[in-house]
N, C-alpha and C positions, 0 to 999 in steps of 0.2 A: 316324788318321795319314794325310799324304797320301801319293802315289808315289814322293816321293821319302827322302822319312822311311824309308819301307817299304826302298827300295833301299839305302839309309846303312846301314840296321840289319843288311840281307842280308850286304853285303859287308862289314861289319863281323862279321858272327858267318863268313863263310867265311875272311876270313882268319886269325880266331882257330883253326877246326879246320885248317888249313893249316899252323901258326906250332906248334900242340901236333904236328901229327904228323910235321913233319920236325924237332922237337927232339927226339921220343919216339924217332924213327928215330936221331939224329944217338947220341942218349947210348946207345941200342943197340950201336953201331960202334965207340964211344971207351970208352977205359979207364975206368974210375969215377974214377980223380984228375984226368980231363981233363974231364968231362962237367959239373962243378959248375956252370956255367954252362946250359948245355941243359936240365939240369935243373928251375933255377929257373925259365928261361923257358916250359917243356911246362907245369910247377905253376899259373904266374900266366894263362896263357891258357886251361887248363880252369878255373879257377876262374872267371875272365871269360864264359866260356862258361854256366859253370852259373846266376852271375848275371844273366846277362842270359835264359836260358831261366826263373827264378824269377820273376823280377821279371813284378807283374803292373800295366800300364795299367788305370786306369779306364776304362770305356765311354765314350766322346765321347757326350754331351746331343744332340739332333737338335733344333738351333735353332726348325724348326714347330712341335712339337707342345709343347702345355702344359704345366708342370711339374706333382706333384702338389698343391701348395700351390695352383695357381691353379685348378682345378675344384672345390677345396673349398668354393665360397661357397656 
């Protein structure tokens, strides 16, 4: 990934822990018949969360060096 891929993904997963803790905070404060919302929001951003910390990238190839198919000859 380059720097800036890297940076997207950062503030991507910062907003997500941002977005889970002032819903977690908000449904905290409000009555439970008021919160149904906050709720779903805190839900869908740890789960975003979690997916994105699962999920695994392949190793990027480094274009110089040979694959192993071509030193086999």
């Amino acid at each position: 990934m380059d720097d800036t891929a890297l940076l997207r993904q950062t503030i991507r997963r910062c907003t997500a822990v941002l977005v889970a803790t002032l819903a977690t905070l908000g449904v905290s404060l409000q009555s439970s018949s008021e919160a149904g919302f906050l709720l779903i929001l805190a839900v869908i951003s740890v789960v975003y969360l979690v997916v994105e910390f699962i999920k695994v990238s392949p190793p990027a190839e480094n274009p110089g060096s040979p694959s192993s198919t071509d030193g086999e000859k």
